[in-house]
C-alpha positions in Angstrom: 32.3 -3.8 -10.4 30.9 -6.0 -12.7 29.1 -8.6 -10.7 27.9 -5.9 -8.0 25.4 -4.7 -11.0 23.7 -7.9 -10.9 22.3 -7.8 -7.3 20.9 -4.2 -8.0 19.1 -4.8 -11.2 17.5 -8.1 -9.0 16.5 -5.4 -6.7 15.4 -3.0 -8.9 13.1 -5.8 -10.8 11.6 -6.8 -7.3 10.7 -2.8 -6.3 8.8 -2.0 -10.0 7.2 -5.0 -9.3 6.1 -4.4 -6.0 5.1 -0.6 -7.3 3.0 -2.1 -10.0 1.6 -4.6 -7.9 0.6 -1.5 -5.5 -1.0 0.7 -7.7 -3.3 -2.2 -8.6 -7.0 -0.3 -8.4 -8.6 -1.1 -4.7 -11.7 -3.7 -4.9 -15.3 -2.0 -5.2 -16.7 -2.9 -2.1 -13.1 -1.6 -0.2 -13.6 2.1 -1.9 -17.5 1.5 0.0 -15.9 0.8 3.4 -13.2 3.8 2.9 -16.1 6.4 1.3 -18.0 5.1 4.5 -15.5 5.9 6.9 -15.2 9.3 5.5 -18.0 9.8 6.4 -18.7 9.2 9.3 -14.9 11.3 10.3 -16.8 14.0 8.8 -20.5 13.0 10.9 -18.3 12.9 14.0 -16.1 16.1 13.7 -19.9 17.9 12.8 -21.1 17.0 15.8 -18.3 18.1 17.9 -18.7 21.4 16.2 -22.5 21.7 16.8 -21.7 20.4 20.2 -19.8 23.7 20.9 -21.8 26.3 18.7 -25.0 25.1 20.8 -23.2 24.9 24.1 -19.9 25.6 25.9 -17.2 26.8 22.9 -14.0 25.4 22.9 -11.8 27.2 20.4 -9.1 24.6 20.1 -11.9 21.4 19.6 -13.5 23.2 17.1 -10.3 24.5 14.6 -9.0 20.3 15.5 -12.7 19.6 14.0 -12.9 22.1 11.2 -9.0 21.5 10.0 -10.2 17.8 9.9 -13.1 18.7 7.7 -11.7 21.2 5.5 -8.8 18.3 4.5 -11.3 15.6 4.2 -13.5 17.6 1.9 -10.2 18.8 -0.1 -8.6 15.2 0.3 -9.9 14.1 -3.9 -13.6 12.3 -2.5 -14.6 11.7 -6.0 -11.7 8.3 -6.3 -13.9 6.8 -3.6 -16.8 6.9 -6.3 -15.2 4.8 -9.0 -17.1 3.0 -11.5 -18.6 -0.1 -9.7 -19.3 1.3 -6.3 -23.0 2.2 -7.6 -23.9 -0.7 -5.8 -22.7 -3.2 -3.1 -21.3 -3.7 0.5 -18.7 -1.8 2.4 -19.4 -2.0 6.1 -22.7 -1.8 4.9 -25.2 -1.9 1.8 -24.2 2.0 -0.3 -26.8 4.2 0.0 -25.6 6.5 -3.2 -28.0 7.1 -5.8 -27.3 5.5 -9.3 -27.7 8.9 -10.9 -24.3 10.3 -8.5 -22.4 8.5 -11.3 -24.1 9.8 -14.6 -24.5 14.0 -13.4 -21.6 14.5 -13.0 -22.0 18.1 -13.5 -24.1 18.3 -10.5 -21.7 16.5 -8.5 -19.1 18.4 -9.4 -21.0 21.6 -8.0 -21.6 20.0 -5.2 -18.7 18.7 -4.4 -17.0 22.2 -4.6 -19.5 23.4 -2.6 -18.7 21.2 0.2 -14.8 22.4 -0.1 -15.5 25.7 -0.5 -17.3 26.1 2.8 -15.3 23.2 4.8 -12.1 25.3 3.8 -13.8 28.7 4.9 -15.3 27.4 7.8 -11.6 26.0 8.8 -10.4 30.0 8.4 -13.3 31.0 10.7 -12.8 28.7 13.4 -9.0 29.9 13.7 -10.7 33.4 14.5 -12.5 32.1 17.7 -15.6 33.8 16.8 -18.6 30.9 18.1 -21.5 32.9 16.3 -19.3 33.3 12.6 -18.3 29.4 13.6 -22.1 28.9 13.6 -23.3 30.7 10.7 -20.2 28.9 8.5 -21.2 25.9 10.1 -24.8 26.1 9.0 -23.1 26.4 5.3 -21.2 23.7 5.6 -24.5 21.8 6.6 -26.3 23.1 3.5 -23.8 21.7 1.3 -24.3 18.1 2.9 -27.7 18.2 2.6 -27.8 19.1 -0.7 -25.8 16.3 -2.0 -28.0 14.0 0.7 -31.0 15.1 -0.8 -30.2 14.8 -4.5 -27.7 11.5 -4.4 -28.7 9.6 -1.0 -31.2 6.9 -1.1 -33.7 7.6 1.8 -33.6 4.6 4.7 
């Protein structure tokens, strides 16, 4: 029994050093690329949604959309916003504003915001209902451009 403990403590050594080595923060400009990709999950699932508020409604694309959304927004955003993403390169140059990283009050309402309406407009889209899609959809929208117009440098 003795000499079988050996092999698992070796084992055991190898695992908390892989965990440690895992839970090593993720590089500045990889937190870019990943808040980037967000994004643009969340760009594409709007536009299937306003693609079917505006034309022929599809019940089931729009709750795959909105479900998409609503765990996006609820997913924890703010770790993609660490300290040294202010500036710098994902898949391209950030386009955050410094001042996203020092009101964080604002943020914070803004971020809630953006939950808050992606989670109701996930409950509305379940219903079926194209014109209460559209009007949730339209607060969904406000809440983007809200944060776009206070923290998003202009191209």
């Amino acid at each position: 029994m003795k000499h079988s403990i050996k092999p698992l403590v070796a084992a055991l050594a190898v695992v908390v050093s892989a965990s440690a080595l895992a839970q090593q923060a993720p590089k500045p400009e990889t937190l870019i690329k990943w808040r980037q990709s967000v994004y643009q999950v969340v760009a594409w699932n709007s536009a299937r949604i306003k693609a079917n508020v505006e034309g022929t409604y599809n019940k089931e694309e729009v709750i795959r959309a909105a479900n998409s959304t609503a765990a996006i927004a609820s997913s924890g955003l703010g770790a993609l916003y660490a300290p040294g993403t202010e500036q710098g390169k994902g898949w391209h140059d950030t386009t955050v504003k410094p001042e996203l990283f020092t009101d964080g009050k604002r943020v914070g309402e803004l971020a809630g915001n953006f939950v808050k309406e992606a989670n109701e407009l996930a409950k509305v889209a379940a219903s079926g209902d194209q014109a209460a899609v559209k009007v949730q959809f339209g607060k969904l929208q406000g809440t983007c451009k809200a944060c776009h117009d206070d923290f998003k440098k202009k191209d």
